[in-house]
C-alpha positions in Angstrom: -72.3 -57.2 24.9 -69.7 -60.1 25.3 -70.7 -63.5 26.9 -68.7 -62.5 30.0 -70.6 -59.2 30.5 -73.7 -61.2 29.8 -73.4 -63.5 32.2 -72.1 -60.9 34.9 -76.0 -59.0 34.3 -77.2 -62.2 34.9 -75.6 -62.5 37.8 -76.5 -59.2 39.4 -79.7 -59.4 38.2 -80.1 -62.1 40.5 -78.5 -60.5 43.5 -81.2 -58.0 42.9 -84.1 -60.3 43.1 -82.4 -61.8 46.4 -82.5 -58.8 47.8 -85.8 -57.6 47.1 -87.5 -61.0 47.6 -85.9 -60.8 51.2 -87.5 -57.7 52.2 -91.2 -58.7 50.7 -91.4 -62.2 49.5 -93.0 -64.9 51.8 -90.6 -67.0 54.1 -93.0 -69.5 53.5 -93.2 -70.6 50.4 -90.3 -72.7 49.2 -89.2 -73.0 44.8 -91.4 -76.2 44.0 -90.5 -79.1 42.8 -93.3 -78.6 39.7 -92.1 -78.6 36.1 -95.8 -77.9 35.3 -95.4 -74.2 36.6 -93.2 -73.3 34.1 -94.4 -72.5 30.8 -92.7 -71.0 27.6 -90.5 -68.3 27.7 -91.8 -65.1 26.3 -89.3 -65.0 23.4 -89.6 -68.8 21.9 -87.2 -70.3 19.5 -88.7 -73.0 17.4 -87.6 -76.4 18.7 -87.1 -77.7 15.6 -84.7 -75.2 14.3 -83.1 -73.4 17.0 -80.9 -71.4 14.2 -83.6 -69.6 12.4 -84.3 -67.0 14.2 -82.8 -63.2 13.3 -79.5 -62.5 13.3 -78.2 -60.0 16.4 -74.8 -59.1 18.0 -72.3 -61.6 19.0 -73.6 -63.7 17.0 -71.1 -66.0 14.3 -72.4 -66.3 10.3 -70.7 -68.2 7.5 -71.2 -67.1 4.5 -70.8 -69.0 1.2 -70.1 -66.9 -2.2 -70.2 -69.7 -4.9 -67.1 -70.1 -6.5 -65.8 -67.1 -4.7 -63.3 -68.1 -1.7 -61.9 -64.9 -1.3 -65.3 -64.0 0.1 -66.7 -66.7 2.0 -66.0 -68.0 5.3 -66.8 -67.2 9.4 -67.6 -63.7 10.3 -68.1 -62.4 13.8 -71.3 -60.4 14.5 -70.0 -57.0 16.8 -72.1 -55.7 19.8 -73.7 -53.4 17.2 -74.8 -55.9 15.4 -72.3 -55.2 12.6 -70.6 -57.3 10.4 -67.5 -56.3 8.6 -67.9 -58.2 5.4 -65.1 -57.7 2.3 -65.3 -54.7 0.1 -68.4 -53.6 1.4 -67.7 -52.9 5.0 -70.0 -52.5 8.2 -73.0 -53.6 7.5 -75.7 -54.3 10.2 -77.9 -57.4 10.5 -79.8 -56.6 13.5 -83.7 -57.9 12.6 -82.9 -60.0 9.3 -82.8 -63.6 8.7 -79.8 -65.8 7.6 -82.0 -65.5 3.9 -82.2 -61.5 4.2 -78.9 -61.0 5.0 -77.9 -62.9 2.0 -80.1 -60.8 -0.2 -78.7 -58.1 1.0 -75.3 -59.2 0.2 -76.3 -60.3 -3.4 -78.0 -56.8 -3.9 -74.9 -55.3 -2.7 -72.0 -57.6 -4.1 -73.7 -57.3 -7.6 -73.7 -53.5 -7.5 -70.1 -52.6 -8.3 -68.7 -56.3 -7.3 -70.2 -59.8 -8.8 -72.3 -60.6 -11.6 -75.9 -62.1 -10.4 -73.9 -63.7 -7.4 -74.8 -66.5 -5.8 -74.9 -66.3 -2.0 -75.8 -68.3 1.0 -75.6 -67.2 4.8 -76.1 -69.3 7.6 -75.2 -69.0 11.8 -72.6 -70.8 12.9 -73.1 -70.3 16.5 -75.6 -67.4 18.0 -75.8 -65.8 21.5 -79.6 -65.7 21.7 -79.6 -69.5 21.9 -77.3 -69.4 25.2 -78.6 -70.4 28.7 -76.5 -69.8 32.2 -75.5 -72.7 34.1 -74.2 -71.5 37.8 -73.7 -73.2 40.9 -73.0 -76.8 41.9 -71.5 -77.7 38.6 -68.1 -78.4 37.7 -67.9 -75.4 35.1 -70.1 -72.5 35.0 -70.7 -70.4 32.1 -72.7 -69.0 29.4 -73.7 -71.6 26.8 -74.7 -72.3 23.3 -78.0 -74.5 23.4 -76.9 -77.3 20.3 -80.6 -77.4 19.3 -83.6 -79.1 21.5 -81.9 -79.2 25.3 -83.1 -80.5 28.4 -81.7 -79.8 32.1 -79.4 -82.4 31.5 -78.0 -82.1 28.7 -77.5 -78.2 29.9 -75.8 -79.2 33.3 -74.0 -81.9 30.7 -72.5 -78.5 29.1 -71.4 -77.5 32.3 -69.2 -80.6 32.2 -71.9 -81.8 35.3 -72.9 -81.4 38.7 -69.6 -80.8 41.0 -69.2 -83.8 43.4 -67.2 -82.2 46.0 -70.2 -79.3 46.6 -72.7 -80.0 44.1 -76.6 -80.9 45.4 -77.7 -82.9 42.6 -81.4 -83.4 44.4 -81.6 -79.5 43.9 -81.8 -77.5 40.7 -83.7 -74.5 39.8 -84.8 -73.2 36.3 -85.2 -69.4 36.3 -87.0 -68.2 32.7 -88.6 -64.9 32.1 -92.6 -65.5 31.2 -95.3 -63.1 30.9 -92.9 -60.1 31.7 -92.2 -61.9 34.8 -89.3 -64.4 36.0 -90.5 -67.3 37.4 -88.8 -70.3 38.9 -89.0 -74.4 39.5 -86.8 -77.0 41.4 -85.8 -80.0 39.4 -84.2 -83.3 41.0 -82.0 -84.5 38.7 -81.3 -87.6 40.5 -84.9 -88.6 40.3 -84.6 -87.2 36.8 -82.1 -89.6 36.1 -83.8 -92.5 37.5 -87.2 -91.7 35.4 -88.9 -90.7 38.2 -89.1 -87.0 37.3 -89.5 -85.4 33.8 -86.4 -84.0 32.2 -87.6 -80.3 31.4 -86.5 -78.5 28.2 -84.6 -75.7 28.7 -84.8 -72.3 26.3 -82.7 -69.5 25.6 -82.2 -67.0 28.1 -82.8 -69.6 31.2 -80.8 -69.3 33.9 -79.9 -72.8 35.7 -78.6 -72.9 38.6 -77.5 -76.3 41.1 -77.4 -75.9 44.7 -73.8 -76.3 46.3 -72.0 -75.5 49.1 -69.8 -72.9 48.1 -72.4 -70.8 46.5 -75.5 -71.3 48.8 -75.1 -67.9 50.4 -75.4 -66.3 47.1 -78.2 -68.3 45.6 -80.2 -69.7 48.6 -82.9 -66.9 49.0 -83.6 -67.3 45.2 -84.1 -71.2 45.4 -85.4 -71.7 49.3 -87.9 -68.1 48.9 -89.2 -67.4 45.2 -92.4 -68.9 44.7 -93.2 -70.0 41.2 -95.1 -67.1 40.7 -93.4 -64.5 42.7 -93.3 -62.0 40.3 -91.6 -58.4 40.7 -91.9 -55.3 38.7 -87.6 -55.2 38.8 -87.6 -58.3 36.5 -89.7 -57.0 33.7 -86.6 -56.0 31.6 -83.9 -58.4 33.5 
């Protein structure tokens, strides 16, 4: 799945909720502004090093054969999760490490190709470390989290909140936890000023910042989900 189809399952993923929550969610609760209701997300990436986690489709690996150029360099992960890698074709690296893949390679290179070959893989850049950034910001998109992020330094990806339409006193964080999405309101002006905590985001969060030219679209998800409004349609969003 590309980044662009990504983000557009994202986005009608969240349509969906809208409409559901409008037909059975309570007018009367409002998306708090609590940090302390969201927790983890259910599929964690170490803090400390956001790239070691299995390799999966889209995602970019260099690989380092020593003292063999030909071989080495950037390869791009397919929505299969296959890599075409020299002389040995597709392989797949759904499930393995950066460390297993480069066994595998060594098993594999040393078969017909290299004698006790000496190989190193690591990711360059990886799609399950993306978040969304949507709304009031001057350039929404899908994201590569560069390690540990917080909501502003994810909103800072987004080149930052949009000053013609942007609400900067109003900015949700939309994770999946327990099975469930679940949602909190962030002021990043207070944020700013020390006056609010700056939340870490994860992979897989969906941040959106009110504005004017998308409130239509997003208000029933910020102004109606309760932190805990949870809905049977977002167990496999």
């Amino acid at each position: 799945m590309s980044m662009r189809e990504a983000r557009v399952l994202t986005l009608a993923g969240l349509v969906i909720m809208m409409g559901v929550l409008s037909g059975c969610a309570s007018r009367g609760h409002s998306l708090p502004y609590d940090p302390s209701l969201l927790g983890k997300p259910d599929a964690r990436v170490p803090e400390e090093e956001a790239y070691d986690i299995p390799l999966g489709p889209l995602d970019t690996i260099h690989v380092q054969v020593f003292r063999v150029g030909e071989l080495s360099g950037d390869y791009q992960v397919d929505a299969k999760g296959q890599v075409a890698m020299p002389l040995l074709g597709m392989i797949s690296v759904r499930g393995k490490s950066p460390e297993q893949f480069a066994a595998e390679l060594r098993r594999l290179y040393s078969v017909r190709y290299l004698n006790n070959p000496d190989i190193s893989v690591r990711v360059a850049s990886t799609n399950a470390t993306n978040v969304t950034v949507e709304g009031g910001v001057m350039q929404s998109g899908v994201y590569a989290l560069p390690g540990r992020t917080t909501l502003l330094g994810a909103v800072a990806l987004a080149k930052g909140v949009n000053e013609d339409n942007g609400n900067p006193r109003r900015a949700a964080i939309f994770r999946k936890q327990s099975g469930h999405t679940v949602g909190a309101a962030f002021d990043l002006v207070a944020i700013h000023r020390g006056k609010m905590a700056d939340p870490v985001v994860y992979p897989g969060d969906t941040i959106v910042v009110e504005s004017d030219t998308l409130r239509k679209l997003y208000r029933d998800a910020m102004s109606s989900l309760s932190a805990f409004s949870v809905i049977s349609v977002f167990r496999n969003l």
